[in-house]
Structure formats: structure tokens, C-alpha cells
N, C-alpha and C positions, 0 to 999 in steps of 0.2 A: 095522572097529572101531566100538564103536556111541559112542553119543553118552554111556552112564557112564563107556565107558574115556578117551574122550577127557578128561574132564573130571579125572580121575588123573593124566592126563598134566603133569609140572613144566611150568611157564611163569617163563619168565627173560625178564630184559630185559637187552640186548644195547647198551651205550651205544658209539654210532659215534665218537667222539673227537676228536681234533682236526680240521676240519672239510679246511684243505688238506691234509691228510698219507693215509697209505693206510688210516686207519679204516674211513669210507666205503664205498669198496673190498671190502675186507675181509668186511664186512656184507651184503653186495651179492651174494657168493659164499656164503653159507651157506644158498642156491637148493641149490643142487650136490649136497646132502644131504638124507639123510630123516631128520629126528630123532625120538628119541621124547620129544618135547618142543615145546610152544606159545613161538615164538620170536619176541620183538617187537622190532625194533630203534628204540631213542629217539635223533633226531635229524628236521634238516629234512627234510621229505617230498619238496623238488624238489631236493635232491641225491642223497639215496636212490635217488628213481627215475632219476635224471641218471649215476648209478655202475652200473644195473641194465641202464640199454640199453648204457651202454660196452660195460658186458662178454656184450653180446649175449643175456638172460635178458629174453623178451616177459613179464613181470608185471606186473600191476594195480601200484597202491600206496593202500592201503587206509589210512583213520587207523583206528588202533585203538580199540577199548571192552573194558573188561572182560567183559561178555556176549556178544561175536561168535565163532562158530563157524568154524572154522579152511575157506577156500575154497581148492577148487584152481585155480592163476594168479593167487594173490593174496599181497600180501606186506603185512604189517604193519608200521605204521610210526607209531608214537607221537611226534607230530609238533613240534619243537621249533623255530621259525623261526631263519634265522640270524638277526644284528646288522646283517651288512654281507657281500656278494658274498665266496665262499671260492675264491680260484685255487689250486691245485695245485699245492702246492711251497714256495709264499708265505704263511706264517702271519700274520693280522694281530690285533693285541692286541685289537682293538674287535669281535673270534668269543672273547673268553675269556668274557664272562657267559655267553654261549651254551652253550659249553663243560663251566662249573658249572651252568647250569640243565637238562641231559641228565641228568649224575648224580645231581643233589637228585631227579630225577623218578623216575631207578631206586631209589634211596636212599628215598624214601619209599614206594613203591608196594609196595618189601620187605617195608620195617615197618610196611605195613596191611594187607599177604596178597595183595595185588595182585597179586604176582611172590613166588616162590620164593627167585627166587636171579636174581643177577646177572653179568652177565660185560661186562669192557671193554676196549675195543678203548684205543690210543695217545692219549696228551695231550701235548701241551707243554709243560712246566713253565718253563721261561723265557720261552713267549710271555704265558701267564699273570701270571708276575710282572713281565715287562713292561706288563702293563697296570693295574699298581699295589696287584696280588691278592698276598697272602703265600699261596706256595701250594708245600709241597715234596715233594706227590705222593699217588696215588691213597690210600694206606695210613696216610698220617695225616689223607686228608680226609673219611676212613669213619670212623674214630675219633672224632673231632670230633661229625661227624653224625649219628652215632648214640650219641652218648654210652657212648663205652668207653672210658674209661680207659687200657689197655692193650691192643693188638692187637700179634700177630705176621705177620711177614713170612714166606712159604716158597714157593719153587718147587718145581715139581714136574718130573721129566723125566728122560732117557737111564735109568731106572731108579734114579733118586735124588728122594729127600726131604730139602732143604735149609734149614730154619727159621733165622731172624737175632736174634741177641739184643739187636743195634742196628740202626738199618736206615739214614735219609738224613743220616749226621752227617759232619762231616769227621774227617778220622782220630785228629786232635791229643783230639777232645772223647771218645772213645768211651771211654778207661778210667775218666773219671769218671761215665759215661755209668752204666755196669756195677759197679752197687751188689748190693748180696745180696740187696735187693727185688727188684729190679727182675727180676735172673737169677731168683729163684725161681718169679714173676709166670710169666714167661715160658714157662720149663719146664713150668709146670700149665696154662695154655694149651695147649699144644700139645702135650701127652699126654691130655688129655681130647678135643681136636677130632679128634687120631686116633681116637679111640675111637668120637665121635660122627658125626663127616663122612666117617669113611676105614673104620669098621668092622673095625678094629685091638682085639682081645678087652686084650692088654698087651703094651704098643706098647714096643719097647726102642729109646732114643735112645740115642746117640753122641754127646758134648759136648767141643768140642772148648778148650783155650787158649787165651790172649790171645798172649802171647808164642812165641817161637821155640821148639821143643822146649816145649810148654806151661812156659816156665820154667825147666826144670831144678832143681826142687826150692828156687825161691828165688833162683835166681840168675843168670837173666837176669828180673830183673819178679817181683811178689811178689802179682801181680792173682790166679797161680789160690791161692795159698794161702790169700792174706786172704778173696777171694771166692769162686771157682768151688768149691773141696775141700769149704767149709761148706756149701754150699746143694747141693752133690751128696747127700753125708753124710746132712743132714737127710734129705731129699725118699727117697732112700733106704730110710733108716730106716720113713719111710711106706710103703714098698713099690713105690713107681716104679723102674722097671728102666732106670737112668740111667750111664752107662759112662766116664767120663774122671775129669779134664778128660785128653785125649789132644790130641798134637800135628799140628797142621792140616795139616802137610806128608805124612803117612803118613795119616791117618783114612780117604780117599778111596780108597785101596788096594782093589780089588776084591774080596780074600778077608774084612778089614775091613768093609766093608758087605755085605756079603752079611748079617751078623748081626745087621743091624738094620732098622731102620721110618722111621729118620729122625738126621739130624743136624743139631745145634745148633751155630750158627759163631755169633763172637761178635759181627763185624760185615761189614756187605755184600760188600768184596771180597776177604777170606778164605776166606766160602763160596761165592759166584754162578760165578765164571768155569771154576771144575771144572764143575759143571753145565751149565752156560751150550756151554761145548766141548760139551760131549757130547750136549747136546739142544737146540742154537741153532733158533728156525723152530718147533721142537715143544714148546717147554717152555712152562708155566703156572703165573702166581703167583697165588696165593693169599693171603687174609688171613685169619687166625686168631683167634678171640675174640670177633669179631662178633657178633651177636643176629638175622646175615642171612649168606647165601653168598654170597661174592664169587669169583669167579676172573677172571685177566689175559692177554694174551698175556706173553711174554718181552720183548717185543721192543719198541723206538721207533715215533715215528710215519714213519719212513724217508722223508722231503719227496723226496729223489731218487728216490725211484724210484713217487713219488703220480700217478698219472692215466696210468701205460708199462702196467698191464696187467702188471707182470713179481711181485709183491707175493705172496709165497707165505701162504695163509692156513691155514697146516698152525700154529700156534701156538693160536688163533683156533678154531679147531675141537678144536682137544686141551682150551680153557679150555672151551666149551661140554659138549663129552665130559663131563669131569671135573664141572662144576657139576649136570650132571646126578644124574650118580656120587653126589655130596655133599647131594644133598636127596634122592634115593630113601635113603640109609642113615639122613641123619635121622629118616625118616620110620619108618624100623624099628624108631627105637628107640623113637618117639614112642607 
């Protein structure tokens, strides 16, 4: 490969995550592989290489520069010091700045050209706001920081594409949540990033109801008629190839999706857990709307099973997969 194609090749930053949990880890195995991609992982250098000899891989640990050329026996590692010693298992609140200062690092490096695209490994979100941070998760801390207004939630996995029209609320809040902005917001999101990240020509989503039986025509819950039937209707009218509101008990039906590109649940645990079943380990979230590409594992930062060596990084490799995926198509359309 000579040195123009390397230099085509995406470069993503790879944030290792919560520092006791199986982030790390995680990171540490993506040796294992040969991507076709410049992969740096941001976090501390002497846990990085501390997760590298665990799992028995003799690498350098190199800090990174934007102009170093990719060496064999060497791993990159954009160097983030912890706050305070990380044991294995044991989150402690006083690694949460550490924690947000990995991501501002990939977060910024995106939006100067630095990096591609990004992928990240597990956080804690209660160790976080134990340490006196309002913080309730990767998807609204991308939003924030990069000033968007409106991102979407989706996984990706077992053969499904799952988008959230609400994502970290509690249940009681989400039908105020679900205004006719906000669905409509939503919906062009995530028909447009199919088209741009996923290389979907017209992309036919599935939407699913709020209520049981999406309501029954008004009568259990009056959410899809007041909202969802309008902002279908419109969005329609435009020409978006959008299908409900249909009921979330039946949408998942394997002949049902076979005829589509993606479904829209209204909120977290109406859509995940069908997915979640069918691609637990392999599935990747995604965020939608960004001005940068992001992909996630599925998964926790699993404290039990941090530093056993047992920590399957097949999720973790499906988000790199995939971000890769998502900045070669941007790049096509660019």
C-alpha cells in the first residue's frame, strides 16, 4: 500500500471509557484485526499498554501526532492521563473528568478533520454524576458539543435498524416528550443520514405507535392521531416513504421488516430489547444528525467481568466496522 492510499484511509478515534470497566480491554484487542483504517485510541498510555500486555499483544504504545505514519508493532494512543489510579471493577468519581476529557478530545479532533469519525467504547453514567457532572449519556453529550440541536438515537444489529424518537427519559415524561416537532425533526434525520451515511438511494422507514395496538383508532391514547398520523401524512406528502404509525407488538415480524431500511420506535425500551435479543455482543449505536460520525458498542461497561480477559469485543468491532462503512459513503457523496 503506498503512502497516497494510506493517507485515504479513515482515521477514527476510538475513546476507551470508563477507565475500570472493560473499555480498555476492549481497545487493547483491536490488535486482533486489520483494518482498513488509521485507528487511535484516546485514553491513558500506561493503562492502554497495561490492557495490551494482559492480553498477551508485545506492542510499542506510541502517543500519537496527526502526521505519524502508521508502524508495524506499534499502537497508537492519544494520551489522556488518568485523575487518580483506575482498579478494575471499582469506578471512582474522581476518573469522571478524565472520562469527559477522552471524548471533548475525539469530539474536537472530528470537528477539525483530525478524525473521521469516532467510536466509543462504555461509560458510567452514575459514576459520572456521582461526581457531581449532569451527565445522561453519550447521545446527548454529542449534541451539546457539537452544537445540534436535535440528534437521533439507532442501533444497529441482528439485521435491524432501530431509530428512537425519545431516547434517556423516564416513561411517565415521553408522551409530552412527542410533539409534531419534534417527531417530524426526527423522521428527516434519519432519512436523510440513511441516505448519506448508510447509502440508502430511498430509504423506507416503519413508525411505529405510542400506545398498545398504536391506539386503536383513539381509543386507547390519542398520541398517534393528534401526532404521529400528522407528521406521517405531511412528511409523506413530501415524498418520504414512511409507513404507520403501526403497532410495536407486530412491526418486528420478520416478513414486516424485511420491507424496510429502518424503524422508528417512539421511545427506548419499545425498540432496543427486540434488537438487543437478536444482536446482544454485536450490535452498534449510532448517533444521527451529527455534523461528525459516531458509533457505540451496545453494551455496558460490564465492571464484572473488567480485567477476567472474558469481555467479548465483537460489538466494539461491529461500531468500528460500521464507522468505517459511514465515512467511506459520506465520502461518495461528497
Amino acid at each position: 500500500m503506498s503512502k497516497s492510499d494510506k493517507s485515504h484511509l479513515p482515521v477514527l478515534a476510538v475513546t476507551s471509557g470508563e477507565p475500570s470497566g472493560v473499555g480498555p480491554e476492549l481497545c487493547a484487542r483491536l490488535v486482533e484485526r486489520k483494518w482498513p483504517a488509521r485507528l487511535v485510541v484516546i485514553g491513558d498510555a500506561e493503562l492502554i499498554e497495561e490492557r495490551l500486555e494482559r492480553a498477551g499483544h508485545a506492542l510499542v504504545v506510541r502517543p500519537w501526532q496527526p502526521d505519524m505514519e502508521p508502524e508495524p508493532g506499534v499502537f497508537d494512543v492519544l494520551n489522556r492521563p488518568l485523575v487518580c489510579p483506575a482498579l478494575t471493577g471499582k469506578p471512582d468519581p474522581r476518573n469522571a473528568m478524565y472520562v469527559l476529557s477522552v471524548l471533548d478530545s475525539a469530539i474536537q479532533g472530528c470537528l477539525q478533520g483530525v478524525f473521521d469519525g469516532m467510536v466509543t467504547a462504555p461509560v458510567h453514567k452514575g459514576v459520572i454524576c456521582d461526581a457531581g457532572i449532569r451527565f445522561s449519556g453519550h447521545t446527548e453529550y454529542l449534541a451539546a458539543k457539537t452544537g445540534t440541536p436535535l440528534v437521533v438515537m439507532m442501533l444497529v444489529g441482528g439485521g435491524m435498524r432501530v431509530a428512537l424518537a425519545t431516547t434517556h427519559l423516564p416513561l411517565a415524561e415521553v408522551p409530552k416528550a412527542l410533539t409534531q416537532e419534534r417527531l417530524g425533526r426526527t423522521l428527516v434525520i434519519l432519512y436523510r443520514d440513511l441516505v448519506s451515511s448508510f447509502g440508502i438511494a430511498r430509504p423506507r422507514i416503519l413508525v411505529t405507535g405510542l400506545n398498545p395496538h398504536a391506539g386503536e383508532g383513539g381509543h386507547i391514547g390519542r398520541e398517534e392521531v393528534d401526532v404521529i398520523v400528522p407528521v406521517l401524512e405531511h412528511l409523506r406528502a413530501k415524498g418520504m416513504d414512511a409507513a404507520g404509525p403501526l403497532p410495536a407488538d407486530t412491526v418486528f415480524v420478520p416478513d414486516t421488516l424485511r420491507s424496510a431500511d429502518a424503524v422508528l420506535a417512539m421511545y427506548h425500551d419499545q425498540g432496543l430489547p427486540v434488537l438487543k435479543h437478536a444482536s446482544f455482543g454485536g450490535g452498534v449505536n449510532v448517533t444521527l444528525g451529527l455534523p461528525i460520525v459516531r458509533t457505540s458498542v451496545d453494551h455496558g461497561t460490564a465492571l464484572d467481568l473488567a480485567g477476567t480477559g472474558k469481555a467479548n469485543p465483537g460489538s466494539l468491532f461491529a461500531a468500528v466496522e460500521l464507522a468505517i462503512d459511514m465515512v467511506n459513503a459520506r465520502r461518495r457523496r461528497a
